[in-house]
C-alpha positions in Angstrom: 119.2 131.8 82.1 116.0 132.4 81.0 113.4 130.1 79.9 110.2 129.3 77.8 107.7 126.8 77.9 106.2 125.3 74.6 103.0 123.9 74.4 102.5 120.7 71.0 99.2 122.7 69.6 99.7 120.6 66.1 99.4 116.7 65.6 102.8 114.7 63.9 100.5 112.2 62.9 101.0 112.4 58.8 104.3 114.3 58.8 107.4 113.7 57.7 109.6 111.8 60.6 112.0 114.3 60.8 109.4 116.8 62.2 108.7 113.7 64.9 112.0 113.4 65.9 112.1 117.5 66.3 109.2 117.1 68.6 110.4 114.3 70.5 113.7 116.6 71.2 111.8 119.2 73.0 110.2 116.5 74.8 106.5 116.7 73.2 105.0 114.3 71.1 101.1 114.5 72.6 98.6 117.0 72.1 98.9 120.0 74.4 101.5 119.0 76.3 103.3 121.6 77.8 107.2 121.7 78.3 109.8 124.4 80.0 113.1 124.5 77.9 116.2 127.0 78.2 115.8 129.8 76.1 118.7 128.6 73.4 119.5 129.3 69.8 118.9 125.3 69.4 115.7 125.3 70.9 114.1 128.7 69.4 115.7 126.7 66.4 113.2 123.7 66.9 110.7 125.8 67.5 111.0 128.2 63.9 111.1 124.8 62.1 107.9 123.6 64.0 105.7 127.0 63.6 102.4 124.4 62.8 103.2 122.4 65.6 104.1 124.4 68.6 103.6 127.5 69.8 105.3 129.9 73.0 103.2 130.5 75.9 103.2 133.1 78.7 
């Protein structure tokens, strides 16, 4: 299966918890932090609820 790695671009500090918790799912929660995930419906998921946070890289 494919995959796609997610690099934390935004900070959680002043946001609501739920978008923490999001964050600590993927396996972020620091600045730039990069992470390789399958490429699922509940991770792009994550990800479309995150847009200010997170972005895809190549």
């Amino acid at each position: 299966m494919a995959t796609i790695k997610i690099k934390q671009v935004g900070s959680p500090i002043r946001r609501p918890e739920k978008q923490m918790q999001m964050l600590i799912g993927l396996g972020l929660g620091k600045m730039n932090r990069v992470v390789e995930r399958e490429d699922t419906a509940e991770v792009r998921g994550a990800i479309a609820k995150l847009p200010h946070m997170v972005q895809i890289i190549d």
